[in-house]
Structure formats: structure tokens, C-alpha cells
N, C-alpha and C positions, 0 to 999 in steps of 0.2 A: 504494500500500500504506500502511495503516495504520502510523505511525511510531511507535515502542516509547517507552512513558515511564518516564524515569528520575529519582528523587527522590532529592536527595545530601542528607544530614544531618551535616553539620559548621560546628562555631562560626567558625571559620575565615574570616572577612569573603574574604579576598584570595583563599585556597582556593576557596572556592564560584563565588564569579564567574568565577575560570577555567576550572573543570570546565562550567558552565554553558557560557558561550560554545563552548567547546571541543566537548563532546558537542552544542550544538546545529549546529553546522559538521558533523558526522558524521553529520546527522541524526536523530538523538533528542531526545525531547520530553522538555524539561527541566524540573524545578522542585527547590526548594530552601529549606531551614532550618536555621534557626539551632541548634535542639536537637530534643528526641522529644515536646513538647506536644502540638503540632497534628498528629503521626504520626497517631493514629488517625481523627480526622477527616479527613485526607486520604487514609488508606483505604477507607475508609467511602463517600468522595464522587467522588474522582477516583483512582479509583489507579493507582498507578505498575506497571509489570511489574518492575523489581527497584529493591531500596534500596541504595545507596554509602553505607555507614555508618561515623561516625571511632566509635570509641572511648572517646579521652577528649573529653566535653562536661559542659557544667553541667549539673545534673538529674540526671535519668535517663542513667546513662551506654551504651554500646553496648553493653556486653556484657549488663547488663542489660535493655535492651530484648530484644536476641533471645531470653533467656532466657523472657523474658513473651510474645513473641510466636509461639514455637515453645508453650509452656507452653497455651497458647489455639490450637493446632491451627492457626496461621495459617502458610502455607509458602511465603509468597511471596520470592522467592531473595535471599538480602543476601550483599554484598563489603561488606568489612570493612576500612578501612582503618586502620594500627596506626602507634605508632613507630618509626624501624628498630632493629634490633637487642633491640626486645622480643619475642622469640619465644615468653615464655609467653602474653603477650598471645593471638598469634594461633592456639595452642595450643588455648588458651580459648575463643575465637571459635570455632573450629570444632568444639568440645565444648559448647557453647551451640547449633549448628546452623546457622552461618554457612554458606554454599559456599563461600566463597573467598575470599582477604585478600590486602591488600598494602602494601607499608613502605614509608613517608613518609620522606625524597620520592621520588614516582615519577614517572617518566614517564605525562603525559595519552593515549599511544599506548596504555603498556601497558596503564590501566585501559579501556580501549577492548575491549584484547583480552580481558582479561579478565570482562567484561562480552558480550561475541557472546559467548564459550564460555559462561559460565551461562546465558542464556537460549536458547543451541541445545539445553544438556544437561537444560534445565527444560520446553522449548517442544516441542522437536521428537521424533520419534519416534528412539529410538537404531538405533545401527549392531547388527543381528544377524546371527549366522552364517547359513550357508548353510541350514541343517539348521531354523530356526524363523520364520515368516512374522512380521507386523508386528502381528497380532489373538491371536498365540497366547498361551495360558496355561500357565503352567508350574508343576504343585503339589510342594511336598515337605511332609513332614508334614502338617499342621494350612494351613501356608501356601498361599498363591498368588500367584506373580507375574505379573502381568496385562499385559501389552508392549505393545499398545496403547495400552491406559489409561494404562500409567505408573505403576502402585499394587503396591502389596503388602496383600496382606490376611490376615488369621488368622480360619477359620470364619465369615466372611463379612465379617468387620468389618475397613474399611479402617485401615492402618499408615499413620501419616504419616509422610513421608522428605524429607529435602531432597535437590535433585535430583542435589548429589554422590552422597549416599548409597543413592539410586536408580543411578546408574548405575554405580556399583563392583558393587552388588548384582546387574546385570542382566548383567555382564562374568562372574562370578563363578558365575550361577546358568546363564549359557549356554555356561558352557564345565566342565562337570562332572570333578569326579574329577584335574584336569588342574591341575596347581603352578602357579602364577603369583608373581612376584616381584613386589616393591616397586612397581620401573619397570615393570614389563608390565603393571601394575594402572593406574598414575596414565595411561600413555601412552593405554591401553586405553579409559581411564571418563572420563579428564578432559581428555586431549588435552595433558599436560603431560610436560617432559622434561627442563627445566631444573637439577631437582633442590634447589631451594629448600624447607630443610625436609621434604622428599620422605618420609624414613621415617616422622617423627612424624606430615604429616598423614592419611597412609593408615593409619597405626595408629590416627588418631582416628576415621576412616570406619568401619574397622571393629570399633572398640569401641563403635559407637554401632548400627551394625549388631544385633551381637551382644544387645546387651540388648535391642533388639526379636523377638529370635529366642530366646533361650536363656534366657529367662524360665522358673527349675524346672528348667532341665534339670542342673543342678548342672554344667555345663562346657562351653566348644565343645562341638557336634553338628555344626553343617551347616558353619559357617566355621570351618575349622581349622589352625593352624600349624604350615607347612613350615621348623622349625627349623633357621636359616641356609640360608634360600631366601627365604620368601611366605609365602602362604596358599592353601587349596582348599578349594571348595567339595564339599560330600561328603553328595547328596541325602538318605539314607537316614537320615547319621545317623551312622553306626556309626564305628568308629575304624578308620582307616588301618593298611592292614599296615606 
């Protein structure tokens, strides 16, 4: 099988050559730089399946790269590695369109893990209930969520998502009318239960969600809040009894 490549972007001399070696022990095809220069050329020419990207670098810093790169339709998965205890940092990250972050130092295991969870949740076909096959399409309004494919679209024109934001969405849209909490969301879409940051980063999914969706509609329609519970998805539209 084709081994997965991964591109770490940190100034970080000692950092990189550990992740390096380390993910190439795990088998991933490694490469690595110093800042976001030569990012696009090595998208362009060799590209990576996700980016491990710091934060703070000279230049171009990380939050503004994904900014530009999501900005340019470009959704290939980035983790995000941040300070510890800078949580708006990683706040930010994931309101830029990060999928997923993690506070230095960490464990080389855990970005490991981290890293198979986004590219299962970017790669693979998600888990669905019983009630909807793997090709099906699911519309509410204007929308359509495409399961197979992995898209969301509006009147034909494809939504771009990163693929947290796709599978909160797809946990959300296939289980209709039905409350879901915080933790039933993150366990559900992203396989996490830690609770690290837990409220804030599902409030960011779904406020990023939401502007893709509630464009004009002056308020929630389809994602709406279960005040001290969650949220539910609520096909039609209309307001909860």
C-alpha cells in the first residue's frame, strides 16, 4: 500500500527531525520545512495528504497560512500544533479551518493518533446509521449532503468543508430531529472523549457550519441549540417545539 505523506512545517530545527524520524518508523512518508515558502510548490508538485503545522514561524505564520489556504478553496487536512496553554490560539486554528491541534509538548504517539483520525475522517467513507447506505444523498432545503462523495453542496454548487466539519455535519444530518450533546457530537464525528477544550471546539464546528448554511436566513434553521444540552439538526427548518 501506498504510504501516506506527511509535511511538518515548523522552524523548530530539533522538533522536525524528531517528528521526521519518528513518523517515518510509523511508516509515513515524511518531508519537512522550515516555514510556508516553498508550501505551495510542494503542493503543486509533491503533495502531502495532511500538513502538521506550528503556529508561531517566521513569515507567514500558521494561522495565516490556513487562512489563505482554506480562502483558495484548498482543503487538504492540517493539525495544528500550538503553545500549551494558548487556547485562543487553537480556538483560532480551528476558526481558520484547521481539523485539529495540539499543545506543545506533546507526545510523538499522540500526534500519531491524531493524524490516522484526520485522514480516516478526510479519507474514508464515515460510519452511517443503519437506515442510509454509503452512495446516499441526503437534501434539506437548497442543500445536499452527498455520503459518498463527502460534499455538501447548495443548488449544485459544491460547499467546501474540512473534514471535521464534514463529519459533525454528517452525525448531525443523519440523525435528524434527535438532541445531541457536546460529547455525543465530538465522540460521534471525531472519535474524541478526552475533553480537551471539548465545548469550545464543537462550538467552532458548528459556527462554521452554520455560516455555510444560514446564509439570509436571519438565524439557526437547520443546526439549532438545545439550551443546556447540544444541538439538533432540524431538516425542515422550522423551530423546535
Amino acid at each position: 500500500m501506498e504510504k501516506n505523506k506527511v509535511l511538518v512545517i515548523d522552524d523548530d530545527t530539533k522538533l522536525r527531525d524528531l517528528l521526521m524520524r519518528y513518523l517515518d518508523q510509523q511508516g509515513y512518508t515524511v518531508e519537512a520545512l522550515p516555514d510556508a515558502r516553498d508550501l505551495d510548490r510542494k503542493l503543486a508538485r509533491n503533495r502531502p495528504d495532511i500538513l502538521v503545522l506550528d503556529i508561531m514561524m517566521p513569515g507567514e505564520d500558521g494561522l495565516a497560512v490556513v487562512r489563505r489556504l482554506r480562502a483558495q478553496g484548498e482543503m487538504i487536512p492540517v493539525i495544528m500544533l500550538t503553545a500549551r496553554g494558548e487556547d485562543i490560539d487553537r480556538i483560532l486554528g480551528l476558526e481558520m479551518g484547521a481539523d485539529d491541534y495540539l499543545a506543545k509538548p506533546f507526545n510523538p504517539r499522540e500526534l500519531t493518533a491524531r493524524i490516522q483520525s484526520v485522514l480516516r475522517r478526510h479519507y474514508a467513507t464515515p460510519a452511517l446509521t443503519a437506515s442510509h447506505d454509503e452512495n446516499a444523498s441526503i437534501h434539506f432545503g437548497e442543500f445536499g449532503l452527498h455520503l459518498g462523495q463527502r460534499e455538501l453542496s447548495c443548488n449544485g454548487q459544491t460547499i467546501a468543508l474540512t473534514s471535521a466539519e464534514y463529519a459533525v455535519l454528517s452525525v448531525l444530518v443523519t440523525h435528524p430531529r434527535r438532541p445531541l450533546t457536546r460529547e455525543q457530537l465530538m465522540e460521534m464525528a471525531l472519535g474524541k472523549g478526552n475533553g480537551e477544550s471539548l465545548d469550545r471546539s464543537i462550538d467552532v464546528h458548528i459556527s462554521r457550519l452554520r455560516k455555510a448554511l444560514e446564509k439570509g436566513s436571519g438565524g439557526p434553521r437547520y443546526i439549532q441549540t438545545v439550551w443546556g444540552y447540544g444541538y439538533v439538526f432540524v431538516p425542515d427548518g422550522r423551530d423546535r417545539e
